[in-house]
C-alpha positions as CSV (number, residue, x, y, z in Angstrom):
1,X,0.0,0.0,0.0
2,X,2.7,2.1,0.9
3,X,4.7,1.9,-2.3
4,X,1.3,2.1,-4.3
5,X,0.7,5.6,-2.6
6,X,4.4,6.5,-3.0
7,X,3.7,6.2,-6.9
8,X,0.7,8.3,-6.8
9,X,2.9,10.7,-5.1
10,X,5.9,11.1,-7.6
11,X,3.6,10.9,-10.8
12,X,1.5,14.5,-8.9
13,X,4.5,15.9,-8.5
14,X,5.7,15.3,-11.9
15,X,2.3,16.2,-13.7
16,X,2.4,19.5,-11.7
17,X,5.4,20.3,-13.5
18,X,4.3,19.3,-17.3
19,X,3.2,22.1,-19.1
20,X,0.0,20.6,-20.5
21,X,-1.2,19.0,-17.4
22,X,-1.5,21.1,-14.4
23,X,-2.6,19.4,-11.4
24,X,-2.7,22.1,-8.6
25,X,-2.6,21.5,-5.0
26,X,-5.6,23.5,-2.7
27,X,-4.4,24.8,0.4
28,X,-7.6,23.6,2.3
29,X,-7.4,27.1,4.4
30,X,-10.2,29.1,4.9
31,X,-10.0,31.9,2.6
32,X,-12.2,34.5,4.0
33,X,-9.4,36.9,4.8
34,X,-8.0,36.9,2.3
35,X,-11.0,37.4,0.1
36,X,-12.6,40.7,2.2
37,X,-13.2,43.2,0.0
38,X,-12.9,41.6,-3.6
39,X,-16.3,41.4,-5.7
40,X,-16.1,37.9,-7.1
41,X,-18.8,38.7,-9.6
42,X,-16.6,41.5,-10.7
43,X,-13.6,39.4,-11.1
44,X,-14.9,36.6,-12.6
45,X,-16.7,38.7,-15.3
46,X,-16.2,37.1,-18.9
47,X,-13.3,34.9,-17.0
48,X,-13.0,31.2,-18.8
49,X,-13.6,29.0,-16.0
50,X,-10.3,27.4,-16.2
51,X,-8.1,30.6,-15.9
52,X,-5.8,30.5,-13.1
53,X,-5.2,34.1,-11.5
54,X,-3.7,35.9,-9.1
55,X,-5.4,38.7,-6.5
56,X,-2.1,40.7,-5.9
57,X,1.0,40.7,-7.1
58,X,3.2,41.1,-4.5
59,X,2.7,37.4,-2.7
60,X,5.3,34.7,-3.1
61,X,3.9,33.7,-6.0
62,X,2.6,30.1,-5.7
63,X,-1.2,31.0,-4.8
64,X,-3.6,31.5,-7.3
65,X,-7.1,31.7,-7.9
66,X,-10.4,30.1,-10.3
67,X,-13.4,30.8,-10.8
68,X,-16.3,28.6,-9.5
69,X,-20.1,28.4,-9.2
70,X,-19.5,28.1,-5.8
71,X,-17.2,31.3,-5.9
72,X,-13.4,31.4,-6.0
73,X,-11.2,28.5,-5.4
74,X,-7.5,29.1,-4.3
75,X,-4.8,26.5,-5.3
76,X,-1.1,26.6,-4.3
77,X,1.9,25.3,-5.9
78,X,4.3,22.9,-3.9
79,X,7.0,25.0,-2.0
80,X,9.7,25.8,-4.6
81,X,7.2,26.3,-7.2
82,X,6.0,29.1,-8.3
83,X,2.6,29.9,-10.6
84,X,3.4,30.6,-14.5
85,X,0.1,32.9,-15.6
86,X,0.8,32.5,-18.9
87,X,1.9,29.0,-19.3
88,X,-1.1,28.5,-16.4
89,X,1.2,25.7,-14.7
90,X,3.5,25.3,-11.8
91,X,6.8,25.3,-12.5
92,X,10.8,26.1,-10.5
93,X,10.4,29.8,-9.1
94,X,14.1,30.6,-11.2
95,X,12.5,30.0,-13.9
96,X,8.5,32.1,-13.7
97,X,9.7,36.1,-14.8
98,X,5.9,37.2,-14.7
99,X,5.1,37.0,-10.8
100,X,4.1,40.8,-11.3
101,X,1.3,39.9,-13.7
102,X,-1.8,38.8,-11.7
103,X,-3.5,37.3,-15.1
104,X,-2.8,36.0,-18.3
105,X,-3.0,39.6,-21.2
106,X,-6.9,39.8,-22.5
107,X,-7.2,39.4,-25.8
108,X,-9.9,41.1,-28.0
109,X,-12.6,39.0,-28.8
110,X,-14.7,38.9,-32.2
111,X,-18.6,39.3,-31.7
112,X,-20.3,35.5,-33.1
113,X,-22.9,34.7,-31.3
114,X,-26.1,37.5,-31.4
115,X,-29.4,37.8,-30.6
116,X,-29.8,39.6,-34.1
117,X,-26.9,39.9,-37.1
118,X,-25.1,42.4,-36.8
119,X,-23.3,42.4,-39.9
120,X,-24.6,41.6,-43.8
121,X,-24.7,37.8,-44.7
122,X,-21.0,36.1,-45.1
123,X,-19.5,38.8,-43.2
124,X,-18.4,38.7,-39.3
125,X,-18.0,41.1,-36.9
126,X,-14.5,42.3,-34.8
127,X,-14.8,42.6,-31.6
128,X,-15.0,46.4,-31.9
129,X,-17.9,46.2,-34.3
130,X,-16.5,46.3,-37.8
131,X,-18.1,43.8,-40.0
132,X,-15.1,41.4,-42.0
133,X,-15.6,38.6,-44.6
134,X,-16.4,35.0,-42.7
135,X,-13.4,34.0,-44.8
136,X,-10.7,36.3,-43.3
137,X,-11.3,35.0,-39.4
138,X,-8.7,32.2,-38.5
139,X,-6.6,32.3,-41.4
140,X,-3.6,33.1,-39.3
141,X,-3.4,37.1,-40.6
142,X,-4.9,39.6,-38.1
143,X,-7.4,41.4,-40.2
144,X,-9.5,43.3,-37.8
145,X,-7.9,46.4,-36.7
146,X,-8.3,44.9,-32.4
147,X,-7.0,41.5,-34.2
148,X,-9.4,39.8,-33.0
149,X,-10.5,37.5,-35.5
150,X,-7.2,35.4,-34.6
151,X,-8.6,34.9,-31.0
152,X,-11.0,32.6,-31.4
153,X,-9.9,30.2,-33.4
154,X,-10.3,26.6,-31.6
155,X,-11.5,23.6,-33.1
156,X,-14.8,24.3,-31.4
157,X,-14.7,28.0,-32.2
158,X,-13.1,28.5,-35.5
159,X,-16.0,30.3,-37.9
160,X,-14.8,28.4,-40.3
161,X,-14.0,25.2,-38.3
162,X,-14.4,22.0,-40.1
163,X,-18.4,20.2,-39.7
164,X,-19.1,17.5,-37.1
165,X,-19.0,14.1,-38.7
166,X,-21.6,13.7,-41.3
167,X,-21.6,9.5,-42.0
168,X,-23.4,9.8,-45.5
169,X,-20.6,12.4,-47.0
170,X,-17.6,10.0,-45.2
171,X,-17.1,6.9,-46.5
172,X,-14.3,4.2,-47.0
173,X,-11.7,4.4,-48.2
174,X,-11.0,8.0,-48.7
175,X,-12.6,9.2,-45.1
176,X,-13.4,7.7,-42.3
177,X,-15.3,9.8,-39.0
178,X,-17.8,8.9,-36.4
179,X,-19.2,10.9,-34.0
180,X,-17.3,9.8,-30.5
181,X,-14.6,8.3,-32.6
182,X,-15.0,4.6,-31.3
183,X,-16.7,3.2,-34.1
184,X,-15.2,0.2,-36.1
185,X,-14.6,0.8,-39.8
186,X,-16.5,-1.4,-41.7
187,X,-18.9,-2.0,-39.1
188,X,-17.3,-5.7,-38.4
189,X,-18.2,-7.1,-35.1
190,X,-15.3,-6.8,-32.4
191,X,-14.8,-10.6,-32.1
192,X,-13.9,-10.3,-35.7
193,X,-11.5,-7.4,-35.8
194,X,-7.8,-8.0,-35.8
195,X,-6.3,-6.2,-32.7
196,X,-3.4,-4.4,-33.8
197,X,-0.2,-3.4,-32.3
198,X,1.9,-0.4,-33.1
199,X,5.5,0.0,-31.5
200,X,6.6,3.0,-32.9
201,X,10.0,4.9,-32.0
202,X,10.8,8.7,-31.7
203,X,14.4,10.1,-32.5
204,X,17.8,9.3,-34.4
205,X,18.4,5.7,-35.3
206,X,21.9,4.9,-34.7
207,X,24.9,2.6,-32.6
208,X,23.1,3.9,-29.0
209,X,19.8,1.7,-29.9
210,X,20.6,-0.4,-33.3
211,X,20.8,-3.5,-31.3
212,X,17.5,-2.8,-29.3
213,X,16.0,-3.0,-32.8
214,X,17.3,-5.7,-33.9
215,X,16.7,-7.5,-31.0
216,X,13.1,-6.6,-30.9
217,X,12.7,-7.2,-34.6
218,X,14.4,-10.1,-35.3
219,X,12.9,-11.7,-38.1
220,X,12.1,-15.0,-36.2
221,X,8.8,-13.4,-34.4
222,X,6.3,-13.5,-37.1
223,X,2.2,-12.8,-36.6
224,X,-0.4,-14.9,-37.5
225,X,-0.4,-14.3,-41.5
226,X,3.4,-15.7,-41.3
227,X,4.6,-12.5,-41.6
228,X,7.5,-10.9,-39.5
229,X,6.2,-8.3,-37.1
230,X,7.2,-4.4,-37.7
231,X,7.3,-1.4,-36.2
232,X,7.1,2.4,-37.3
233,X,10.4,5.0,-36.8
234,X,9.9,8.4,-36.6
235,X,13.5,9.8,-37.2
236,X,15.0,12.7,-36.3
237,X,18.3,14.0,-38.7
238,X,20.8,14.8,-36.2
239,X,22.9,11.7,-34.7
240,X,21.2,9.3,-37.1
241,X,22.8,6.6,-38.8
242,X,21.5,6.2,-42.7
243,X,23.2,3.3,-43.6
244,X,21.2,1.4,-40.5
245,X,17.6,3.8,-41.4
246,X,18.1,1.9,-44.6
247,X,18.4,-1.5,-43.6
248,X,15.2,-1.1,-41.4
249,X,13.3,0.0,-44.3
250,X,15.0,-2.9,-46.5
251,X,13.1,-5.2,-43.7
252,X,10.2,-4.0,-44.3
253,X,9.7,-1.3,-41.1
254,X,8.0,1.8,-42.0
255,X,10.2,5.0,-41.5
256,X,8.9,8.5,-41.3
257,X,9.7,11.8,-39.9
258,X,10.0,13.5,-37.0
259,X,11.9,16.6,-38.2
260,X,14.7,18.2,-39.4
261,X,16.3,20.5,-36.4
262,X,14.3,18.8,-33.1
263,X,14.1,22.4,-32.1
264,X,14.0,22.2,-28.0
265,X,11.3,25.5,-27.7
266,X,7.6,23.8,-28.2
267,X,6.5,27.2,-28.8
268,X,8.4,27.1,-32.0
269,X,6.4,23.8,-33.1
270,X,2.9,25.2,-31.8
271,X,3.4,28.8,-33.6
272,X,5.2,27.4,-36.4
273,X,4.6,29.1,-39.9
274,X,3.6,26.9,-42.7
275,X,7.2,27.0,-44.1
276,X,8.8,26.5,-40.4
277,X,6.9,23.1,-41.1
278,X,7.4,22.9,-44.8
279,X,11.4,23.3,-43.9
280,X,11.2,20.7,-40.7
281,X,9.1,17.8,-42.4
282,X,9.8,18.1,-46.0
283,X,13.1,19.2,-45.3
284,X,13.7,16.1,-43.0
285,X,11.7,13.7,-45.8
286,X,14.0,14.8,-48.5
287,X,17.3,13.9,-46.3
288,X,16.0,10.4,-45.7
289,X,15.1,9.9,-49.2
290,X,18.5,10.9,-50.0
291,X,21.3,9.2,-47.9
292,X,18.8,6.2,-46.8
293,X,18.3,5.7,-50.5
294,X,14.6,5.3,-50.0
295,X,13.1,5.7,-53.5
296,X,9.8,4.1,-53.2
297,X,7.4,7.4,-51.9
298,X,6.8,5.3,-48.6
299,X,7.8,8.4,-46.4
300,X,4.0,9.6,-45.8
301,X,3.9,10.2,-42.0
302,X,5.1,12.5,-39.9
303,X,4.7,13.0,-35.8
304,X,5.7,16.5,-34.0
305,X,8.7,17.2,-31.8
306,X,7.0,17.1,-28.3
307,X,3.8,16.8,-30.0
308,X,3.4,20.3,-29.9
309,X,0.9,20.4,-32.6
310,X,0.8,23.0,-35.3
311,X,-2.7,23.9,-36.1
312,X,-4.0,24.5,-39.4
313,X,-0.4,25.3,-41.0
314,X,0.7,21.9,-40.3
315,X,-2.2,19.8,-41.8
316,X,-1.8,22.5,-44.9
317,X,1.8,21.9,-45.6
318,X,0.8,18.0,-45.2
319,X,-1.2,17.7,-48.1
320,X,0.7,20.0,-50.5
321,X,3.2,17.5,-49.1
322,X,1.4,14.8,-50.2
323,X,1.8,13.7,-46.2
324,X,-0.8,11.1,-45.4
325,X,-1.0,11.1,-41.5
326,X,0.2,12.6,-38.8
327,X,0.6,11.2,-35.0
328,X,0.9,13.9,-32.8
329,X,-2.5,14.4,-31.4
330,X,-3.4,12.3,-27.9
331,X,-6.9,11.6,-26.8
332,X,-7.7,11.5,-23.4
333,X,-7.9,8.4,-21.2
334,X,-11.3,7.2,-21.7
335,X,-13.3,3.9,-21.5
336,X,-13.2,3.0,-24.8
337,X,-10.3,3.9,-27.2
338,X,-10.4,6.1,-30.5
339,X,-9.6,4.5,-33.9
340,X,-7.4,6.7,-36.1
341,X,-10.0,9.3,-38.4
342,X,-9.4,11.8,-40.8
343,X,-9.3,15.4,-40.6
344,X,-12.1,16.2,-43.9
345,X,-14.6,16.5,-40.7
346,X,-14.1,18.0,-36.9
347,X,-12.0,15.7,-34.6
348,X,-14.7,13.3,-32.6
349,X,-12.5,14.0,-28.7
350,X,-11.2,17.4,-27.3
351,X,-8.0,18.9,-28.3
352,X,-5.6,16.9,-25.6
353,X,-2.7,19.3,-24.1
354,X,-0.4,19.8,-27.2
355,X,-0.5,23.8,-26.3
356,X,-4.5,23.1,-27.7
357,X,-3.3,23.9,-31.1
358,X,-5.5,20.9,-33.0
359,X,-5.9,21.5,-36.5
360,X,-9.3,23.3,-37.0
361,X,-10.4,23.3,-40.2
362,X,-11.1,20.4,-43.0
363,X,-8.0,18.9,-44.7
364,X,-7.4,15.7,-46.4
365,X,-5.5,13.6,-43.7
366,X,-5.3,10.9,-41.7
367,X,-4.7,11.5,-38.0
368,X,-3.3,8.0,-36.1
369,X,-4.3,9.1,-32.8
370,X,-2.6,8.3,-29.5
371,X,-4.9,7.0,-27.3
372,X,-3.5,7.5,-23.5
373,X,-2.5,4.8,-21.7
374,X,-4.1,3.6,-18.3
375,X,-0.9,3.6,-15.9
376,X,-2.6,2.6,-12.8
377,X,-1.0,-0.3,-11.0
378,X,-4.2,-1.8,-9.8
379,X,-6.8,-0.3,-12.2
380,X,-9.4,-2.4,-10.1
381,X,-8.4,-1.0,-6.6
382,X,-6.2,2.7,-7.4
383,X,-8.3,5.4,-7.9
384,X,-7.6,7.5,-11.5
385,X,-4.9,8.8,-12.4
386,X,-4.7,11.1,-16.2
387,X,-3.1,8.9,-19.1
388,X,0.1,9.1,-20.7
389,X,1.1,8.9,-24.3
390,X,4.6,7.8,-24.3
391,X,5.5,4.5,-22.6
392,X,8.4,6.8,-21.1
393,X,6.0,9.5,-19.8
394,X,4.4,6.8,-17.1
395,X,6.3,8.0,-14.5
396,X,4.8,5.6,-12.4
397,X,6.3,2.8,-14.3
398,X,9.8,1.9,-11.9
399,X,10.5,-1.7,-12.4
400,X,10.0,-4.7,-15.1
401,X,6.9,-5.7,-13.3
402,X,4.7,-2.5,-13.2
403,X,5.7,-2.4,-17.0
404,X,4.3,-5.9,-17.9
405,X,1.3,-5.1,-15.9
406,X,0.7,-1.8,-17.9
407,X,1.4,-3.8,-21.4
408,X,-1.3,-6.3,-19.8
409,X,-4.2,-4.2,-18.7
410,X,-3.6,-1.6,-21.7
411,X,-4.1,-4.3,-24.1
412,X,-7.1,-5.5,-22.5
413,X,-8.7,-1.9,-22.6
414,X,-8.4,-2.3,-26.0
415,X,-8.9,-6.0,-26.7
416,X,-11.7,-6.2,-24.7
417,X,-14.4,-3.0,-25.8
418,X,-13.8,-1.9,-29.7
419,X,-9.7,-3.5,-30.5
420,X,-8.9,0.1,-31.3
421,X,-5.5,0.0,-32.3
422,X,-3.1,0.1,-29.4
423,X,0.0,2.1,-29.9
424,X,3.3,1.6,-28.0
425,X,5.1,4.6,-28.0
426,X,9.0,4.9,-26.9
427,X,12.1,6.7,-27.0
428,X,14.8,3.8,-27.3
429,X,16.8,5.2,-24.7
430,X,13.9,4.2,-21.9
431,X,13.7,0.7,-23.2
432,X,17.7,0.3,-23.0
433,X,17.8,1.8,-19.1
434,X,16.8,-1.4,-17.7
435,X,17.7,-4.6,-19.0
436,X,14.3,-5.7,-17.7
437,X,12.3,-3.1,-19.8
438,X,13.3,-5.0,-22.8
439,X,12.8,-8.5,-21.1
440,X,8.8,-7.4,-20.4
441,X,8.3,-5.8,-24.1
442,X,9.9,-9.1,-25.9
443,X,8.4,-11.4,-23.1
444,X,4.6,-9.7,-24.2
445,X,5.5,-9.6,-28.2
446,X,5.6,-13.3,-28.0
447,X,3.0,-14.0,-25.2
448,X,0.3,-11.9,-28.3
449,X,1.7,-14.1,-30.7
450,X,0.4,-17.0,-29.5
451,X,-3.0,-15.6,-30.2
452,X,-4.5,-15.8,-33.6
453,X,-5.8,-12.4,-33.5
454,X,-3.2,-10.2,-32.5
455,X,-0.7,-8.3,-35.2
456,X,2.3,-5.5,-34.8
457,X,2.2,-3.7,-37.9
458,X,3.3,-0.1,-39.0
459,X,1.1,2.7,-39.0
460,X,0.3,2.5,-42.5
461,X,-0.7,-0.9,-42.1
462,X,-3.4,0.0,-40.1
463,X,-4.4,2.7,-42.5
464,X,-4.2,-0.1,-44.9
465,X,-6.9,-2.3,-42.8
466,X,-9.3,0.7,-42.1
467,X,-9.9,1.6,-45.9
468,X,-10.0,-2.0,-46.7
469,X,-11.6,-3.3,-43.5
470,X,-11.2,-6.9,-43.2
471,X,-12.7,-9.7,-41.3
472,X,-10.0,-12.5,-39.4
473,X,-10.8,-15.1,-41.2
474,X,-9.9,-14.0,-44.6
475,X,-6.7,-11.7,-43.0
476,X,-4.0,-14.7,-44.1
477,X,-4.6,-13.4,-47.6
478,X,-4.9,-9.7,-46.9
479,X,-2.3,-8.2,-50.0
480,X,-1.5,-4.9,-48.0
481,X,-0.1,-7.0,-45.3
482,X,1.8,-9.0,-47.5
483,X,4.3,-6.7,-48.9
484,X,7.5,-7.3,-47.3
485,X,6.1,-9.9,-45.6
486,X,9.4,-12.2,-44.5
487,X,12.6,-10.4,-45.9
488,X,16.1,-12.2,-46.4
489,X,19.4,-11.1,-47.5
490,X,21.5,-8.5,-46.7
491,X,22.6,-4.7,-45.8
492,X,22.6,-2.3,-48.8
493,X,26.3,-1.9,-47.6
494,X,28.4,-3.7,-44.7
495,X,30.6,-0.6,-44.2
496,X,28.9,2.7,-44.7
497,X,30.9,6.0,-45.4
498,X,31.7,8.3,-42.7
499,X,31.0,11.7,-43.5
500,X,33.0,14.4,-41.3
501,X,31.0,17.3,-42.2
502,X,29.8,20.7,-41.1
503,X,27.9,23.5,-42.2
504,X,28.0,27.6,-42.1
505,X,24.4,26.8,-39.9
506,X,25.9,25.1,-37.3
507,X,29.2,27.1,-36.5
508,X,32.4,25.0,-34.7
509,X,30.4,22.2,-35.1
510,X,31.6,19.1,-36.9
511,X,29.1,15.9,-37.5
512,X,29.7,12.0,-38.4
513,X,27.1,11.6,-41.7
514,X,26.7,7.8,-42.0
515,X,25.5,7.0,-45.7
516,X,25.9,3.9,-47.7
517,X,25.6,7.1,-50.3
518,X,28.3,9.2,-51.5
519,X,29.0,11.7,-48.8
520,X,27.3,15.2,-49.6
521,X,29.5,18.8,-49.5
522,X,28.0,20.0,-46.3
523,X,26.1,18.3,-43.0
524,X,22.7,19.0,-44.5
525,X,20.4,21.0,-42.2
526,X,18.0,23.1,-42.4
527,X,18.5,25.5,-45.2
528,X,20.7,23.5,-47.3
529,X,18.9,19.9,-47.1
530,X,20.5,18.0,-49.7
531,X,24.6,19.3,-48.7
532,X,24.9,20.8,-51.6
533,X,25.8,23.9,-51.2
534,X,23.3,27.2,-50.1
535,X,21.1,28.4,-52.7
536,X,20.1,32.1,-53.5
């Protein structure tokens, strides 16, 4: 009991920390003092109800306030902490510079919703009256002189937001809704749905986590349609090994991006301009291609650093891209899991953290969602705790044996109510910090094979089944599966060159290029992809 309490403990303190997921700590005083004198109904006035704010200024900084029906609610950060107004989260007090700000800066609002129109049909109004084209709101240009028809620009408040899931305009195998987001494609009864597996990997592939791979994928482990099982790698440029990026792809793995630079400021992912993403993504696409020598168009999915989501410029670049999903977005632990939908109609679950910039409008890809995992170590006896997305972000998870338990009960959630894909999601270097990580994930890989309904496949792949949804029994002969089923032979090359390279972007710095391609001028990065040489 006392360990099971002392995990609750740690994974609080680290959730008050994360950005996305503030979990605030009430102070259980009585307030009353404090409160004489302010007019709550004053204060609260057009507040969102999930502001945090601050009565004065000149406290230490850790208490805060909300608004509540039942009045205001004061919360306090741990000692050490201090409140972030902006960020709205807890975090060290070195590091909060706006404990002189009692609220996060009011932005003008546009006027949508009236009793009576108040501008001529197709226009909208600013939030100081002036009446604008319905067009111009939330197209990431301030055209209002207060700018306020970039403030409201949510997925449930974007004017020009994409519609709610409309069944008889989405079908198979272009589009694929449904209202909560649980639905199976094809309508096929759980029992005789496939329940797929997705281990997918974030970062550079290279000699710190090539033999993790090739351990996990070793060719001998093969799901029920004798093929071998795969996984999905979402690279990252720096550090990475092409010569090896190749040989996964010659096996039959799916490889796709996960940018160019890896940029450590999430604000420069969540505000990103469509060529900041055009650069990143394409940028990183076109290096892959290159010195991994992958000429066969299969790089068509993309996930963000830190999934800091980009909003509507993201999804945009995607399909000039010719990008066919993304994997960023998280839903929120529920009781029953989301399948992967596209984005032609409004996302069926609320924008999950991610800085809340979810694409809003209607655009022609696929989104493999990442449904949160359940990290409680006795889901039948501990009471909630919120999800996590990345196996590595259970920070719960301490030992081999809370880590087979989560495998375990996850896969149940999933096996058990729709068989939603479930996706595994790591960072190599968390499976390599304990031998007995590794031990768990191989030990469950084969305990799933010994089911006849259980498959690890590559993202794609279970694009692949949705469009073409396909019952068990006839899944031994499903074509899309079969390509690459079982691959032998060898390496593209047994000794790849060794590129010591550097570029005018990265002064002082000099960077190993492993290709099994000739080695390029320059360390490719972000304005000179290819090596060649900047262009004018």
């Amino acid at each position: 009991m006392a360990r099971r309490h002392w995990a609750l403990f740690v994974s609080i303190m680290c959730l008050c920390m994360a950005a996305d997921s503030f979990i605030p700590f009430q102070t259980g005083k009585s307030q009353q003092e404090k409160l004489e004198g302010v007019d709550v109904e004053e204060v609260c006035a057009d507040r969102p109800a999930d502001e945090y704010f601050r009565l004065e200024a000149d406290g230490d900084c850790r208490e805060v306030y909300r608004c509540t029906k039942s009045g205001l609610k004061e919360i306090q950060c741990p000692s050490g902490l201090a409140f972030d107004v902006i960020k709205q989260t807890c975090d060290w007090k070195a590091k909060v510079t706006n404990c002189d700000e009692k609220e996060k800066p009011r932005k003008a609002q546009p006027i949508l919703k009236t009793d009576e129109p108040i501008c001529p049909e197709g226009k909208l109004s600013c939030g100081d009256g002036e009446c604008l084209d319905k067009e111009l709101f939330c197209n990431g240009k301030p055209d209002c002189k207060d700018e306020s028809d970039e403030n409201a620009c949510s997925v449930d408040e974007d004017p020009n937001r994409a519609p709610e899931c409309d069944p008889t305009q989405c079908a198979l195998p272009d589009c694929f809704c449904s209202a909560d987001g649980t639905r199976i494609p094809g309508g096929i009864e759980p029992q005789q749905v496939p329940q797929m597996i997705t281990i997918t990997f974030n970062g550079a592939v290279n000699v710190d986590n090539i033999d993790l791979y090739d351990d996990l994928f070793n060719g001998q482990r093969q799901n029920p349609n004798g093929c071998s099982i795969k996984g999905t790698f979402f690279v990252s440029h720096k550090y990475t090994n092409y010569s090896a990026v190749q040989d996964l792809h010659r096996r039959g793995h799916e490889i796709s991006v996960f940018s160019l630079t890896h940029k450590d400021d999430p604000n420069y992912w969540s505000g990103g301009s469509y060529d900041d993403w055009l650069a990143e993504m394409a940028g990183s696409r076109l290096i892959v291609e290159r010195f991994a020598n992958i000429t066969d168009g299969s790089i068509i999915g993309m996930r963000a650093p830190y999934l800091r989501v980009g909003g509507n410029k993201q999804f945009e670049m995607m399909a000039d891209q010719f990008f066919v999903y993304d994997a960023s977005i998280t839903a929120s632990l529920g009781r029953v899991p989301i399948w992967p939908y596209t984005l032609y109609f409004r996302m069926p679950h609320k924008c999950n953290g991610n800085a809340h910039n979810c694409p809003s409008r209607s655009h022609p890809v696929w989104e493999m969602v990442m449904n949160e995992l359940d990290r409680r170590d006795d889901p039948t006896f501990d009471e909630s705790l919120p999800g996590c997305h990345m196996v590595d972000s259970c920070s719960n998870v301490a030992s081999g044996e809370q880590f087979a338990r989560l495998l375990r009960h996850n896969f149940n959630r999933h096996y058990n109510s729709n068989r939603a894909p479930l996706g595994l999601h790591f960072h190599a270097s968390w499976l390599k910090s304990k031998k007995e990580y590794r031990d768990e994930l191989v030990k469950f890989i084969e305990e799933m094979l010994g089911r006849n309904d259980v498959f690890f496949v590559t993202n794609l792949q279970v694009i692949q089944w949705m469009q073409n949804p396909t019952e068990l029994n006839s899944l031994r002969d499903f074509q899309e599966w079969k390509e690459k089923c079982d691959v032998k032979g060898q390496p593209y090359c047994s000794l790849p060159n060794a590129c010591p390279l550097t570029t005018r972007e990265l002064p002082g710095e000099t960077l190993r290029l492993f290709t099994c391609m000739e080695c390029p001028n320059n360390y490719p990065w972000i304005l000179d992809p290819t090596g060649d040489g900047f262009s004018v």
